[in-house]
C-alpha positions as CSV (number, residue, x, y, z in Angstrom):
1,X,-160.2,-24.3,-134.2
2,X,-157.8,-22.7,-131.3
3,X,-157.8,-24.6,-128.0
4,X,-158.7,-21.2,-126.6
5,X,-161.8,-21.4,-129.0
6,X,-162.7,-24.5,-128.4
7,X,-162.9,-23.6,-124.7
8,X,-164.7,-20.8,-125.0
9,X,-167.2,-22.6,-127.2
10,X,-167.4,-25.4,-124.3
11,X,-168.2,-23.1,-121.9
12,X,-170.7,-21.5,-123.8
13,X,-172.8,-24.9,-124.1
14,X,-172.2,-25.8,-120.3
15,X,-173.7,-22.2,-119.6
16,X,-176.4,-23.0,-122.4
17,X,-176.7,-26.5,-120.2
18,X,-176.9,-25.4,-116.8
19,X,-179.6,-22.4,-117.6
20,X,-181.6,-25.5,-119.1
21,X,-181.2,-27.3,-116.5
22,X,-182.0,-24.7,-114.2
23,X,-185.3,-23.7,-116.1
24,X,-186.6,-27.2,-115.7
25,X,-186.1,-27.6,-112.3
26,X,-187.9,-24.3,-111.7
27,X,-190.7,-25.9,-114.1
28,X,-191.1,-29.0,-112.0
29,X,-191.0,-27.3,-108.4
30,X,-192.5,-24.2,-109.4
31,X,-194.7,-24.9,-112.3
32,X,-197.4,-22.0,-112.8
33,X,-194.8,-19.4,-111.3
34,X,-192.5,-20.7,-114.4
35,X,-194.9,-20.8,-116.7
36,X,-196.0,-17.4,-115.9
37,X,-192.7,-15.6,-115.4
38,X,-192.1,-17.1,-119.2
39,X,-195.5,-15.6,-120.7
40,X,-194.3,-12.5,-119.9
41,X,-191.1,-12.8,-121.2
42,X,-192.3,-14.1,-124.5
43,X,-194.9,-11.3,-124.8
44,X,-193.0,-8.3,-123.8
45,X,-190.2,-9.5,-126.3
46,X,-193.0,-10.2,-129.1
47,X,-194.2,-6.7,-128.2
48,X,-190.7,-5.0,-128.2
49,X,-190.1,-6.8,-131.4
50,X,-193.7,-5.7,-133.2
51,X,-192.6,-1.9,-132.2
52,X,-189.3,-2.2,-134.1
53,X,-191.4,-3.6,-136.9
54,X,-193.3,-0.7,-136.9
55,X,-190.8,2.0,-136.3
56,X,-189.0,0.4,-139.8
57,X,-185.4,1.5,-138.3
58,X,-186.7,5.3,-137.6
59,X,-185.1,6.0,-133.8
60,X,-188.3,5.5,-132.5
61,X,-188.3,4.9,-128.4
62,X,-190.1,1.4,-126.8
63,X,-193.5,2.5,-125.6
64,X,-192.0,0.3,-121.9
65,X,-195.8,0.8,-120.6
66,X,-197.2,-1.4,-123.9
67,X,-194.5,-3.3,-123.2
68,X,-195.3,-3.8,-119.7
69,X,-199.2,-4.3,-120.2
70,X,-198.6,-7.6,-122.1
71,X,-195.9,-8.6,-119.9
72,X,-198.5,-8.2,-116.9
73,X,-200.7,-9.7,-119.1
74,X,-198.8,-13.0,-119.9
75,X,-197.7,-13.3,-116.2
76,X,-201.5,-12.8,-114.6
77,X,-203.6,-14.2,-117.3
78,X,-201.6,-16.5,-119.8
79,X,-199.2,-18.4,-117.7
80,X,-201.1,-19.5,-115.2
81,X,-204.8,-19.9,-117.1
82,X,-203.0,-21.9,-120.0
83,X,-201.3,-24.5,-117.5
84,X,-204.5,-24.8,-115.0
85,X,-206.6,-25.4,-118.7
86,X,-205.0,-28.2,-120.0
87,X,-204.9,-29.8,-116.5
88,X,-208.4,-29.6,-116.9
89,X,-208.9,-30.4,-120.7
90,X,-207.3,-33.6,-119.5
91,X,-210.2,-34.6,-117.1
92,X,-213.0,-33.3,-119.5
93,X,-211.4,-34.7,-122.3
94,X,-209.8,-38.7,-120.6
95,X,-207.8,-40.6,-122.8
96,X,-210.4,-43.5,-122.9
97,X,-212.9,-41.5,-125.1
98,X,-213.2,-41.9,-128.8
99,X,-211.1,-39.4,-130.9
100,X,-209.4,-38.0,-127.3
101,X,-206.8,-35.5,-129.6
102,X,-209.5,-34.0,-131.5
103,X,-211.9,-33.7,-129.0
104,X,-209.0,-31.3,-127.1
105,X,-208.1,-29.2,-129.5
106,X,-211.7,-28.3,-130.1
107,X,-212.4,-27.6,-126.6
108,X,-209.6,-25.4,-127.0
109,X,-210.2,-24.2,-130.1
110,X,-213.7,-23.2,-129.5
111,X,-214.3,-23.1,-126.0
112,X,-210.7,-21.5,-124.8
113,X,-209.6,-19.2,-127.2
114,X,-212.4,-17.1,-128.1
115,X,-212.8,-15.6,-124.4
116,X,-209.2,-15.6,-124.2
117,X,-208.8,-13.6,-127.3
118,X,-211.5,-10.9,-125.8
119,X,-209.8,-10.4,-122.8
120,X,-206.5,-10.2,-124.4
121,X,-207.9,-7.4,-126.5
122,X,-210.2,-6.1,-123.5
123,X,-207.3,-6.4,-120.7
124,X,-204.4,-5.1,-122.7
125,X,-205.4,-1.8,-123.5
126,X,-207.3,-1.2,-120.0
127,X,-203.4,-1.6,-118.5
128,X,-201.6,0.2,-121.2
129,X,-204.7,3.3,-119.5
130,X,-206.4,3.4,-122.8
131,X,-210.2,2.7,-120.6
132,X,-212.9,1.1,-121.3
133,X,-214.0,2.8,-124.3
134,X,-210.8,2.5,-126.4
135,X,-210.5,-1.5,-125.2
136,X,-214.3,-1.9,-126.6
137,X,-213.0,-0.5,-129.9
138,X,-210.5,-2.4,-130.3
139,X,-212.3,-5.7,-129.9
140,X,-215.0,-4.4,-132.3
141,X,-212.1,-3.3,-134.7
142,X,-209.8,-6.8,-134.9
143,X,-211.7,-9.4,-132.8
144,X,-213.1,-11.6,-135.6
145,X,-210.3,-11.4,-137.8
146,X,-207.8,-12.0,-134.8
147,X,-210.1,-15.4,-133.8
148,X,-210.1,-16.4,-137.5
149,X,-206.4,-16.0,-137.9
150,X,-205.6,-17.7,-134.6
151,X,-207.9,-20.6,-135.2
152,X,-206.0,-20.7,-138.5
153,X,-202.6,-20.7,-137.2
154,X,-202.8,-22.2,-133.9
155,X,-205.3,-25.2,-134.7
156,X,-202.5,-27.2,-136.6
157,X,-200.0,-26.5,-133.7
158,X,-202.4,-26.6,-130.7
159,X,-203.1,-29.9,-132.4
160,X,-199.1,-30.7,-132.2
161,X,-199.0,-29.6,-128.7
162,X,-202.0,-31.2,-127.4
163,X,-201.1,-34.8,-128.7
164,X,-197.3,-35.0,-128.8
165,X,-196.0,-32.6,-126.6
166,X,-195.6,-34.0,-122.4
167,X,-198.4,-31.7,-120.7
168,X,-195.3,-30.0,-117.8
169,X,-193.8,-28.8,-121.6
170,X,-197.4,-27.6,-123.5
171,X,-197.2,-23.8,-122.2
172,X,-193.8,-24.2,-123.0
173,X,-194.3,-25.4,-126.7
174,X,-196.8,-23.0,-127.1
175,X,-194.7,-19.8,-125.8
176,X,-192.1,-20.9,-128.2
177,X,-194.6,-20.5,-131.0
178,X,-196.3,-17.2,-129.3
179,X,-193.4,-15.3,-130.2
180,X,-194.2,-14.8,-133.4
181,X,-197.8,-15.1,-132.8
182,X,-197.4,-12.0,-129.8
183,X,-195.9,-9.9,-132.6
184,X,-199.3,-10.2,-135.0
185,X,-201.4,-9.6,-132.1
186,X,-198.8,-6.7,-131.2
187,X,-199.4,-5.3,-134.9
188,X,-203.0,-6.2,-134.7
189,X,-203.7,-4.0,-131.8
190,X,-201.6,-1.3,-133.1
């Protein structure tokens, strides 16, 4: 490797560094803001991705107000209700009781996501200017089978996150793993 490459490829990781660095500062001093700036950008990008999917390389344009309906969406609702709830899941739920890990990711499981998934579905179309009617259709169309495929893919890694992930890094975890899971809800409400 050229000493002009190697530079260039130290600088890179410094830069890769620093924005870390930066992000976890923000995280600590600014925790829900973070957390909710970060929904967005993990659900706009699983959106912009799911409409590539589904154009299959035609020169199809983004639909930007899709885009910006889960972005809003993340930022108002995800961010900030997913870091407030585990706050909470950790007083309803101490450490002390008997089978604490399990006893959180059901509370989640079946107390959290079902509502969550309803006004994801009910919320999402209302911004994109659908209404009301269109919103109620799509719940009735791919509610049940959106709840069955989340409690099948996110139990296992709410699990994970729950038990073994620091509670200032869960929303984190779990946008990391969104992005694929905001590209199936994408498709499903498509």
């Amino acid at each position: 490797m050229s000493s002009e490459a190697s530079r260039e490829k130290k600088r890179d990781q410094q830069l890769i560094e620093t924005i870390i660095k930066a992000y976890l500062k923000q995280l600590r001093e600014r925790p829900v803001v973070t957390k909710a700036l970060t929904s967005a950008t993990v659900s706009a990008l699983g959106d912009i991705i799911a409409q590539r999917i589904i154009a299959k390389g035609k020169p199809v344009g983004i639909q930007w107000r899709s885009v910006a309906a889960l972005a809003s969406f993340g930022f108002v609702v995800t961010g900030p209700l997913i870091h407030h709830f585990y706050k909470v899941l950790e007083q309803v739920v101490p450490k002390n009781t008997t089978y604490p890990g399990i006893k959180k990711v059901l509370v989640d499981r079946f107390v959290l996501a079902p509502p969550y998934l309803l006004l994801f579905f009910y919320l999402v179309p209302i911004l994109e200017g659908k209404g009301h009617d269109a919103a109620v259709k799509k719940i009735k169309d791919t509610f049940i089978t959106a709840l069955i495929m989340n409690w099948k893919v996110w139990t296992i890694l709410q699990y994970i996150n729950i038990n073994y992930i620091p509670m200032e890094y869960r929303v984190l975890f779990g946008n990391g793993v969104a992005l694929g899971w905001n590209i199936y809800l994408a498709l499903k409400r498509r």
